[in-house]
N, C-alpha and C positions, 0 to 999 in steps of 0.2 A: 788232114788239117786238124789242129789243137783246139781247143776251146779256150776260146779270151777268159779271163777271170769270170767274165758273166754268166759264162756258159757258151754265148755265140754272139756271133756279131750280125745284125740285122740282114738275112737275103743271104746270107753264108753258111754253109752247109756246117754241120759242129761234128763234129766225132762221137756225139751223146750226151747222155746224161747220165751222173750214179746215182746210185740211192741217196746219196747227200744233198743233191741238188732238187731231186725230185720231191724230196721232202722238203726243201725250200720253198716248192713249188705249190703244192698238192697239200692241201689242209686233213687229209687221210689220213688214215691209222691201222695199222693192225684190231681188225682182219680186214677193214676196207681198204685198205691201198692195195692195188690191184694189177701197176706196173711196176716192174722189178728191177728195169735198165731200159734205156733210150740208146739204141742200134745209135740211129740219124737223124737230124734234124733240121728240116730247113726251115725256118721263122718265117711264117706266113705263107708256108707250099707244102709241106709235107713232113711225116714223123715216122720214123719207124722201134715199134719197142718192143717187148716180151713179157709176160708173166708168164712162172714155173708153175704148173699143176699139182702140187702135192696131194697126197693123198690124205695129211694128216689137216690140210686146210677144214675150217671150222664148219662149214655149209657142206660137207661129206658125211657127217654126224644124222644131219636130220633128210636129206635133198636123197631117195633113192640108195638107203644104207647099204643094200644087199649089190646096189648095183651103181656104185658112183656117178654121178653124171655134172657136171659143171653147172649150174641153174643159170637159161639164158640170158635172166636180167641181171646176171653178173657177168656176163661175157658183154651186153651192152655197155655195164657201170665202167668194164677195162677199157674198152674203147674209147669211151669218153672223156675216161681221164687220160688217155694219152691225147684226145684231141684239145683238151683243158693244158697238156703240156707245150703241145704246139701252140694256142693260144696264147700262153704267157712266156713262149721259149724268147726275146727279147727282153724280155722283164727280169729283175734280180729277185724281187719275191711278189708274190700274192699276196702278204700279211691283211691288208686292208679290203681285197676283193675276193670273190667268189666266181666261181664258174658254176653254171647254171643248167643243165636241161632246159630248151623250151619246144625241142620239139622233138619225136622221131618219123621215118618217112623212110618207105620200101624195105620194111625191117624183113633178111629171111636167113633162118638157120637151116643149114645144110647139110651138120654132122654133127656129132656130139663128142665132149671133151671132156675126157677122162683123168684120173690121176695118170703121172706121168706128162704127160701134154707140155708140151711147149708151148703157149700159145703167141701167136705174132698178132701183133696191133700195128692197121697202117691206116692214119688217116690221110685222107690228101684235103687241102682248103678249098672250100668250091668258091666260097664268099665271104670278103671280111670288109663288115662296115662298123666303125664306129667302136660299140659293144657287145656288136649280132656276130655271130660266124657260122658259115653251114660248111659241115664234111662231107666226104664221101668216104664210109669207115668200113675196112675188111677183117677179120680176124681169121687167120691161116694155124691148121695145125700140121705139120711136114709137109707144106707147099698146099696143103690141100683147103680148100674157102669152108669156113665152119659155121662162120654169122658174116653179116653185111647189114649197111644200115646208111642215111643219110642222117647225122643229128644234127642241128641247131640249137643253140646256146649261147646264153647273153652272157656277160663279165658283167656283174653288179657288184655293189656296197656290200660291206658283209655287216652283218645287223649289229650293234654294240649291242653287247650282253653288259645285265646290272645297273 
């Protein structure tokens, strides 16, 4: 199935996302942007996406030099923003909102991710109300479960600066 202009059409599975849209999406930046392509999508059910592990990434500098390791609470930040894409995957941009953390719940890492790494982000919706959403969020590296997480996160106002 193609993506409408928007990206997808509500309850309709999309072919993805590229970097062009996720950066319509996702107020990130190098080196925080943290998904690289959207596999699938289905707006308000489920997402599936990737970040590539390089080794020249900027948190390999200071995180474990002799011994690379991916620092957990960035393998959460990925997660999240792919659920922040499910989130807004009916939306044509974020310009005006923000996705949020407000919570995390049954956080457990399982393995550790290396340069090299594929890593797979797959959130599923457990609950969407309103501005609230909670996931159920796995991150996979060759099939294999490396973090998990339950997060919650509001869509708010993004603050006007100046």
């Amino acid at each position: 199935m193609q993506d409408t202009p928007s990206g997808t059409s509500s309850g309709t599975p999309s072919a993805g996302m590229d970097i062009q849209r996720i950066l319509r999406l996702l107020p990130h930046r190098y080196p925080f942007l943290l998904v690289d392509r959207v596999v699938e999508c289905v707006p308000r059910s489920h997402i599936r996406a990737y970040k590539n592990v390089a080794f020249n990434e900027p948190f390999f500098q200071g995180h474990f030099p002799d011994a690379p390791v991916m620092p957990g609470v960035l393998i959460l930040e990925a997660l999240a923003q792919a659920g922040g894409l499910l989130a807004a995957a009916d939306m044509e941009t974020l310009d005006d909102k923000l996705f949020l953390f407000t919570g995390l719940d049954a956080v457990k890492f399982r393995r550790q991710v290396v340069p090299g790494d594929r890593l797979d982000l797959e959130c599923d919706n457990l609950r969407m109300r309103l501005k609230l959403c909670k996931m159920e969020a796995r991150a996979l590296v060759d099939g294999k479960l490396v973090a998990e997480a339950q997060i919650t996160a509001a869509i708010g106002d993004r603050p006007r600066v100046g």
